[in-house]
N, C-alpha and C positions, 0 to 999 in steps of 0.2 A: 436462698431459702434456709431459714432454722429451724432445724429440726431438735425436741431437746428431750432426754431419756433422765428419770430421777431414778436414785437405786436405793429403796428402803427391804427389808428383811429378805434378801436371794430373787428380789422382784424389781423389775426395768420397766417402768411406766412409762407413759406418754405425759409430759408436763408443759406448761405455758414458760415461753422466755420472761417475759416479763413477769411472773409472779414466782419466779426463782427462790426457794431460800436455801441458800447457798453453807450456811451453817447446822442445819440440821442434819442435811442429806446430802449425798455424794449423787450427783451430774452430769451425765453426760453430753455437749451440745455439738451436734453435727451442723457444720453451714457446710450448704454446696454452691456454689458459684455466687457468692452474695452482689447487690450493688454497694453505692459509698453509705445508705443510711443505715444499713445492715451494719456496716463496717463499725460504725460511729457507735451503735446503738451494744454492741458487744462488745468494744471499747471502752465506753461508761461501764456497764455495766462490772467485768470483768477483770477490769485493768490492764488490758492486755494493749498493745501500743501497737496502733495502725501497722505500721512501718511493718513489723513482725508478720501480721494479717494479710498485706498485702504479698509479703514475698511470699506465701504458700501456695498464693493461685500463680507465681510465673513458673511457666513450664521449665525454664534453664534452671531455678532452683536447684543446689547441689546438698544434697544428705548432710546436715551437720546439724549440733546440739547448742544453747545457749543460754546462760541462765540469767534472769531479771531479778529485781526485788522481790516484786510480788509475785512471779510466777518463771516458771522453767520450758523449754521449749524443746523441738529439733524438728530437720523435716526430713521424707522418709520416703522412700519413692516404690511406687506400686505397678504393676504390672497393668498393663492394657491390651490385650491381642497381640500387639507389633509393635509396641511401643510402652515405655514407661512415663508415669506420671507422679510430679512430688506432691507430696498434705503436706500440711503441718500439723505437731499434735501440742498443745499447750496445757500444762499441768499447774493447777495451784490445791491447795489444801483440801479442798473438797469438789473439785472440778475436774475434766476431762474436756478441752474444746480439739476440734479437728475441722480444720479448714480445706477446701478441696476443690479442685475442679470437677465437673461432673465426668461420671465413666468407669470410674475404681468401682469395680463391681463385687471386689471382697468384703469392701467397708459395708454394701448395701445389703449383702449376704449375712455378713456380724449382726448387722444392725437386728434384722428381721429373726434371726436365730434366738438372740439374749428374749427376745421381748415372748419366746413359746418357753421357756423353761424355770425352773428355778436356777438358781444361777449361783444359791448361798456356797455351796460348797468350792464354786469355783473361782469365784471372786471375793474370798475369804477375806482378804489385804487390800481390797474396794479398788483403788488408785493401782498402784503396781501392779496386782492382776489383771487389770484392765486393759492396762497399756499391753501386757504381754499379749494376754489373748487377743489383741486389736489388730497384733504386728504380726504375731505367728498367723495369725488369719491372713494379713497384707502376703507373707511370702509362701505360704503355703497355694494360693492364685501362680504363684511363679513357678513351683511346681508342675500346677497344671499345665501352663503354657509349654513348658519345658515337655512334658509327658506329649502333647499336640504337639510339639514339633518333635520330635523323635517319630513318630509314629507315619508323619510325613515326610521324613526322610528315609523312612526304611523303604515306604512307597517309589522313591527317589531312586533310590539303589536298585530295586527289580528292576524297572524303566531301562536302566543305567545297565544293567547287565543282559538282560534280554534285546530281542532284537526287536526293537521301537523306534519309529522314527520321531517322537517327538526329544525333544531337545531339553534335558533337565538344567541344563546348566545357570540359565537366570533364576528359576527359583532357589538352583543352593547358595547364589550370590545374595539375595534377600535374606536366605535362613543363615545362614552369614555373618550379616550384617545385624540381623536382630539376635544373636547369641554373645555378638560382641556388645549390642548395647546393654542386654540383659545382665552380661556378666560384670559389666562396668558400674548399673546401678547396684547390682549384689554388693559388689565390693566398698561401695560406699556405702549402704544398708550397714554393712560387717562391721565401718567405723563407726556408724552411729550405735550400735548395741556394746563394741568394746569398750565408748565412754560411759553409757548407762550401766554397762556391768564394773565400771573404775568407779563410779559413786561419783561423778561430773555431773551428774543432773541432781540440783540439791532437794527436788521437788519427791522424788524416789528414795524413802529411806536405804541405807546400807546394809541393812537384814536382809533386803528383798532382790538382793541384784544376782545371788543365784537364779531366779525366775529365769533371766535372761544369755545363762548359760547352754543351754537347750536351745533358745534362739539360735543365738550363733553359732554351735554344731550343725544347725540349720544349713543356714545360710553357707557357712562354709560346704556341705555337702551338694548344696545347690551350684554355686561357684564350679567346683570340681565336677558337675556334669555336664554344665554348662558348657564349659572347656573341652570337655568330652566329647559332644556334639559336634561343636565346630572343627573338630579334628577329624570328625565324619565327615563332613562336608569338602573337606580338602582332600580325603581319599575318595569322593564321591566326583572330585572334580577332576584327581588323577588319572580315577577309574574312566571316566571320560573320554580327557584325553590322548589314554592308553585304547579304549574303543575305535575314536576316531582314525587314530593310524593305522589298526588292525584293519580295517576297511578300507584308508589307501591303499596299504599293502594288497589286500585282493583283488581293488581291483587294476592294481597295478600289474599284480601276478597275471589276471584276466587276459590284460593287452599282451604282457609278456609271451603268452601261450599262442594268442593269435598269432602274433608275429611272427613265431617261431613256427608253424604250422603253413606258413607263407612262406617260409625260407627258401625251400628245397621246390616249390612249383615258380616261385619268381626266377631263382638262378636254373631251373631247366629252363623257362621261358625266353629266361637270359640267351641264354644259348643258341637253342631254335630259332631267336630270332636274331643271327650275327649273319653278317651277309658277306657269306660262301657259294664259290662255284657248287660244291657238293657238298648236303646235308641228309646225313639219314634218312631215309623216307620222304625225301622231296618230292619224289617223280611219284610215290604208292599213293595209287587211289584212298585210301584210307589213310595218307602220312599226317593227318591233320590231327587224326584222334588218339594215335598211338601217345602223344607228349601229353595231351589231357590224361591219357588212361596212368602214364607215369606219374603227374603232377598229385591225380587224386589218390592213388597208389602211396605216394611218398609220404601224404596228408593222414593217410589212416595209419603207415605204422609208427607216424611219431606220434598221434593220436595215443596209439597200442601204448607205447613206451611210455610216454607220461601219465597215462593212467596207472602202469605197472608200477612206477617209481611213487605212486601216489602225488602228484605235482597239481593235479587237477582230481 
């Protein structure tokens, strides 16, 4: 699908691909999952070379920037719920393309924002601006993901501390795992704006690469909480762990007190029952209940006693 936006005085219109003019007015053309004639037909038009086109929809795709003759590139990876996803964005003179898998729901949020507002003042520098606002939109969704997962692991932590039986530990192995990929795409994001702020994309004049200094404060502050998070999770998993033996331990202590509490009626029982000529109370009518009356006797005041000591 091509979707395509013209930018004439602070205003984002809806425009036809094919009656493009590409020299008047600055462009923007969003495809989302195209097929081969899609490919072909933005190809001609654009100059842009398959090859380039095609690597923005492979999910392996890796963050980096590249520049052509006629146009300048990079790809850029976007957050998804539980996973991230790369575009490609491709810059020529009066053009903006961005190629994508469907899902990036920051792009489709831009998208619908630019077309309520006037936009002059903020895409003064048409291209450069554009790109900036595109990508700060891209990692600002990272943000949020990030802000949802905190917020589900604070939940994690009560569970975790409190006396619950459910068992947090595979969800923090998940949030985890998604903080480590989060943070791995940040970081290669970080490379791809440190080249756009070096003036390696020729497509971005050199006036404008301040824009993209605020980006990268970004993203590095993202990164850094990133990291933050999953160092929560590892004290979450601690914390856990250190739960779980707590609760051996009682109820190890539990058996402990039994036992002990059986000590002193087992070795009289012991006793009472060794076979001798003559046993205390053998021959008394009552000799049977005097060693129960001792045993349950012996039972309450070690009872007494380790409640005194506090042990139970």
């Amino acid at each position: 699908m091509i979707k395509v936006l013209s930018y004439k005085r602070g205003k984002f219109k809806k425009a036809d691909f094919n009656k493009l003019n590409l020299i008047r007015e600055m462009c923007w053309i969003d495809v989302v999952s195209p097929d081969s004639n899609e490919l072909k037909k933005i190809s001609n038009k654009l100059g842009v070379s398959i090859i380039d086109l095609e690597n923005s929809l492979d999910k392996r795709e890796v963050p980096r920037i590249f520049n052509r003759k006629d146009y300048s590139g990079f790809i850029f990876r976007a957050s998804i719920k539980n996973n991230t996803l790369p575009f490609g964005m491709y810059l020529g003179k009066k053009f903006v393309l961005t190629v994508r898998n469907p899902g990036i729901k920051s792009i489709n949020q831009f998208s619908t924002k630019i077309q309520k507002r006037d936009n002059s003042a903020v895409f003064d520098k048409e291209i450069p601006d554009f790109v900036y606002n595109l990508l700060s939109s891209v990692v600002k969704e990272f943000s949020i993901v990030l802000d949802e997962i905190e917020n589900k692991l604070e939940i994690l932590e009560n569970k975790t501390i409190g006396i619950k039986e459910e068992d947090p530990i595979e969800a923090v192995f998940v949030f985890k795992r998604n903080l480590l990929l989060f943070r791995r795409s940040l970081n290669e994001n970080k490379e791809v704006v440190s080249k756009i702020e070096s003036n390696e994309l020729k497509f971005l004049q050199q006036k404008n690469q301040i824009l993209f200094s605020n980006l990268h404060v970004e993203i590095n502050q993202l990164i850094n909480i990133a990291e933050l998070y999953r160092e929560r999770t590892v004290s979450i998993t601690d914390l856990h762990i250190s739960n779980i033996s707590n609760r051996l331990n009682d109820v190890m202590k539990s058996f402990s007190v039994i036992a002990a509490l059986l000590l002193l009626p087992t070795l009289l029982s012991g006793i009472w029952g060794m076979n001798f000529a003559r046993i205390p109370w053998y021959d008394h009518p009552y000799g049977f209940y005097f060693p129960i009356i001792l045993m349950l006797l012996s039972m309450i005041l070690l009872f007494i006693f380790f409640k005194a000591k506090k042990w139970i």
